[in-house]
N, C-alpha and C positions, 0 to 999 in steps of 0.2 A: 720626420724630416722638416715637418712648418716650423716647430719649435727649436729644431738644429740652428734652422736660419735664422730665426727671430734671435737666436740664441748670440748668435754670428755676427749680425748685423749689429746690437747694444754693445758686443766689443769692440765690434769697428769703430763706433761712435765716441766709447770710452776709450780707445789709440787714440784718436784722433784730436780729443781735446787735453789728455796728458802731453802729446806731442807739442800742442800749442801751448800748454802749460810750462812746460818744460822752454819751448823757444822763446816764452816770455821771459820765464825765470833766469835766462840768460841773463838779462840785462842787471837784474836782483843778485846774481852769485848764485844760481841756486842750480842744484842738479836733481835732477826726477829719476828716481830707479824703478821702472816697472815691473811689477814678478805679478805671479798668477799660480794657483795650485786650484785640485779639485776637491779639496778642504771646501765643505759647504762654511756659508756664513753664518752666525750666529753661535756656530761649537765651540767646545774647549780648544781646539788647534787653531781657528780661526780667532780668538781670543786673544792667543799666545805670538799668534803670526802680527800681528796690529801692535804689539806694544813692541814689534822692532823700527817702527816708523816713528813712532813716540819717542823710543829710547835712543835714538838716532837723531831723530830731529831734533833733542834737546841737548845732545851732548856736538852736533855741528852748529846749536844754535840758526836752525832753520835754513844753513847753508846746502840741507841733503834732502831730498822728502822722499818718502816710498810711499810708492803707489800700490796697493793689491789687487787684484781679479781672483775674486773667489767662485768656488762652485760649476769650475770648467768652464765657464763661459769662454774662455782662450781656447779649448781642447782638449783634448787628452795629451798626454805625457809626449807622446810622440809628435804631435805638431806642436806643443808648446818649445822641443828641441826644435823644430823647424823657424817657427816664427823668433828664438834668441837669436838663430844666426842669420836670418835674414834684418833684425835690427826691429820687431815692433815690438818686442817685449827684452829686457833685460837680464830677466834671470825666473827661477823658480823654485815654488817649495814641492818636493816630490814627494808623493808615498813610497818609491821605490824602484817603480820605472825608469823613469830619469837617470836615476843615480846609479841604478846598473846597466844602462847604457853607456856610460859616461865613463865608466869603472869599472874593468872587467875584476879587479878584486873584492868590489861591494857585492857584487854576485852571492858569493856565498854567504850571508846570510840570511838570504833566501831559501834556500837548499833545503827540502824535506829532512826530518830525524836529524840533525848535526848537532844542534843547540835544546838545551835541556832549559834554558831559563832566560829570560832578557837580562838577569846579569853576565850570563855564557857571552850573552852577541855582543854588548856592550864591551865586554873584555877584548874580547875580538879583533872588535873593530876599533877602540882607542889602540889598541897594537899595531895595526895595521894605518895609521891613520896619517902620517912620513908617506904610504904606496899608495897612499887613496890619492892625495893633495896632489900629488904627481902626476897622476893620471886625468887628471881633474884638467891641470893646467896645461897638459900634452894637446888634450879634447878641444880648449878653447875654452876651458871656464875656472874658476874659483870657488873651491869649495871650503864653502864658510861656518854649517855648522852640519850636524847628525841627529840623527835622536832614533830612540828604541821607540815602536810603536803598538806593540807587546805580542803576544803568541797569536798565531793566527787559528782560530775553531772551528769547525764545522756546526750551521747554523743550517736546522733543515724543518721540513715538513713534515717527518714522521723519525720515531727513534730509531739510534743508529747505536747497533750495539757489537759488529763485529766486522771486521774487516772488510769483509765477502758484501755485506751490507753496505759501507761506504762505497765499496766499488759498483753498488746499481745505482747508489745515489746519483741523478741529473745535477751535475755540481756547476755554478756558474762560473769562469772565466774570463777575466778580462782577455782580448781581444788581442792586445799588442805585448803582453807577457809572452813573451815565445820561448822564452828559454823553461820558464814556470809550466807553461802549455805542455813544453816535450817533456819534464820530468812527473807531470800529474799524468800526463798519457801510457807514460815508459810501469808508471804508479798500476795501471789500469783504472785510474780513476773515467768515468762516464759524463768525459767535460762538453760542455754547451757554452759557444762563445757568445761576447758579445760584447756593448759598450759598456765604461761603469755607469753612465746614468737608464744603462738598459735594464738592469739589473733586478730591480724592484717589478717593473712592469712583468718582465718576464716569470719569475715566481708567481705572479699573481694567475699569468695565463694561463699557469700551467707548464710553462715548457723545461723552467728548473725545477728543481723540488728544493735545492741548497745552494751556501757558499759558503766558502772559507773566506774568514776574516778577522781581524782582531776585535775585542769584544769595543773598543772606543769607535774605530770605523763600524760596527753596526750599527749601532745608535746614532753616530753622524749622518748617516746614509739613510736611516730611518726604516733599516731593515729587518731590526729588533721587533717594531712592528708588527711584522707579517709571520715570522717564522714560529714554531711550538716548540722547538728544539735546539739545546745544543750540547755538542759532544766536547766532555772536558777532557781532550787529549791534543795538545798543541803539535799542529800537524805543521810547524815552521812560526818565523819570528819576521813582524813586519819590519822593517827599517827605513827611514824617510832622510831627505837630506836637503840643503839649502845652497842650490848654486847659483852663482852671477856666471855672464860672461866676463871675459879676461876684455874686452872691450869695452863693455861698461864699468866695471871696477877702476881701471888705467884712469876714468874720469874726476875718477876720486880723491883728495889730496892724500899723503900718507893717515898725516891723524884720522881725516874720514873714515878711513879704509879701517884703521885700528877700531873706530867706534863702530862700526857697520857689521867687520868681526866679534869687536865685543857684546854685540846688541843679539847675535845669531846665534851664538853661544850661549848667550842666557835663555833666551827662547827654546834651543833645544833641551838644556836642562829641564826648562819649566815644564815642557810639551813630556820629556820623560815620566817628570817627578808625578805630574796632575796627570798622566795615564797610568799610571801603577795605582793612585789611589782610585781612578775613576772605574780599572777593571775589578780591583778588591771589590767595592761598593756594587759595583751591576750582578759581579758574579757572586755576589755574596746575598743577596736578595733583592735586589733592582727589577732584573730579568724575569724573576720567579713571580713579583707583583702584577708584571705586565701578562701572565701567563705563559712563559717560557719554562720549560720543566729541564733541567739539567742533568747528564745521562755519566753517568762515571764509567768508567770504560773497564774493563776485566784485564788484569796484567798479562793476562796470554793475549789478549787482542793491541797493548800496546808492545808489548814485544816482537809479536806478528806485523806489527807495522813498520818496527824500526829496523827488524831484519828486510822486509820487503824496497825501504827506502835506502839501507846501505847498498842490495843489488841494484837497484834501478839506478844510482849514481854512478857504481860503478862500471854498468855497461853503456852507459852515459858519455864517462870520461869527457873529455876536454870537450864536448859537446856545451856542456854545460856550466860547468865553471876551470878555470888552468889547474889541473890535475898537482901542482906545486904548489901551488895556494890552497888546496884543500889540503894537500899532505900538510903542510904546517898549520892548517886550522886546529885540526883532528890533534895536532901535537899541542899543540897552547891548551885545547881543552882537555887532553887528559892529565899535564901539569898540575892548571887551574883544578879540575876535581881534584886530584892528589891532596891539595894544599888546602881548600876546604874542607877536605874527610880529617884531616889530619887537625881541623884547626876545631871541628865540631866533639873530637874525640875527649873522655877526661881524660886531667892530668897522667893519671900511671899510663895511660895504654899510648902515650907521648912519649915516654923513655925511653931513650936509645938501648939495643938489642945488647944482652950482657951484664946489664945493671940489677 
């Protein structure tokens, strides 16, 4: 709780003098856009999020400047939507929260078993991306860019080698994921809630034994650290997103708003690109250095999962993500596989039927 405050109190301090920054820069032309994610500082994402302030600031020529608050110190996902629309913060980078609150179509892909790969969700969601922006601007915001954040794993205390097993596992949850919360529950997963900066402590205490995450949020989080395990069966796909409000962007001139766009979209690329190599490299022996033992999982236990995750969605229903948007998901990815089996296949077994 000291440290919440303490926590509280250095972002008050840092509103407070962006604010005056910002009312000086009046007089200069300049505009201050505040954002804040709980991307710790010094990471790859945190890396990626700072050269949109650079790439912004040099293509308004200093007429725009972004400000960041990394590492929650604004809050979590849920007050950071309170503090945009009450006006102390401008916008934010989410891991996922956000952007499915924001979106009831970014929802799904979240959704246990749907997605086979982060080029699956990525497909997806560039399809969907016309219903996202919609929804985005409906809400009160502008959504500027996306990015894949890659499969999310179960990272534990002890090996996890079949189903029945994952479900005694003490699995940590974030707190404010409620639509995740009801479909790990509906799962029978053995969830333990709580903050994300609670997370670490709690493993330690004893009171988790695991979490689900993606193998780049382990290591940002510094959870790699603590755990001996992990299970290479991607129990869903993280997705992060980059919104303003529609109130601080209007502040923007058009060209601003084009550079600000085009700054969040390079950033998301880059945040994709540099976690696809960053999970290659951990899970390829990163993890195993630090003494992480990697557990491959028996095809009847991932099978057993994805039939267990298609029931639990399905009695789910609109609970969980609009029952129409998942039917059209489920159809784009069985296309999508088609057109990759068929593009993987050789030449003769390509030829049309008859020939």
């Amino acid at each position: 709780m000291r440290r919440a405050r303490a926590a509280w109190l250095a972002f008050a301090v840092a509103i407070a003098v962006a604010a005056g920054g910002a009312a000086r820069s009046e007089q200069w032309r300049r505009t201050v856009i505040r954002l804040a994610t709980a991307a710790p500082d010094g990471t790859a994402w945190a890396r990626e999020l700072r050269a949109i302030g650079r790439d912004v600031g040099a293509a308004t020529k200093g007429a725009v400047e972004v400000k960041w608050f990394f590492g929650g110190i604004a809050g979590d996902e849920r007050q950071l939507a309170d503090r945009i629309r009450r006006g102390q913060l401008d916008g934010a980078a989410s891991g996922g929260d956000l952007c499915q609150a924001i979106s009831p179509t970014m929802r799904v892909v979240n959704v246990r078993g749907v997605f086979n790969s982060r080029d699956e969700a990525s497909h997806v969601m560039n399809r969907f991306k016309s219903t996202i922006e919609a929804e985005f601007l409906e809400n009160g915001f502008v959504y500027v860019a996306a990015t894949g954040l890659g499969p999310d794993l179960v990272f534990s205390r002890s090996p996890i080698r079949t189903l029945d097993e994952l479900r005694k596992t003490r699995i940590f949850h974030v707190s404010i994921d409620d639509r995740g919360l009801l479909l790990d529950n509906e799962l029978g997963f053995n969830t333990v809630t709580g903050s994300l900066d609670e997370a670490g402590r709690m493993y330690e205490e004893g009171k988790v034994d695991g979490m689900i995450v993606n193998p780049s949020g382990a290591l940002a989080f510094q959870w790699s650290s603590l755990v001996r395990y992990v299970l290479s069966l991607p129990i869903g796909y993280s997705y992060g997103c980059l919104a303003v409000s529609n109130r601080a962007f209007e502040r923007l001139t058009l060209e601003e708003q084009q550079a600000f766009r085009a700054a969040g979209a390079k950033a998301g690329a880059r945040i994709d690109e540099v976690g696809r190599q960053q999970d290659e490299t951990l899970l390829g022996g990163v993890f195993q250095k630090q003494g992480i033992k990697l557990t491959q999982p028996a095809d009847s236990m991932r099978s057993e999962f994805l039939a267990a995750a298609r029931l639990a969605r399905e009695r789910l229903g609109d609970k969980l993500v609009p029952g129409a948007t998942l039917q059209q998901v489920l159809a784009m990815l069985a296309d999508y596989r088609s057109e990759h089996r068929e593009a993987e296949l050789p030449a003769p077994a390509r030829e049309t039927p008859g020939r």
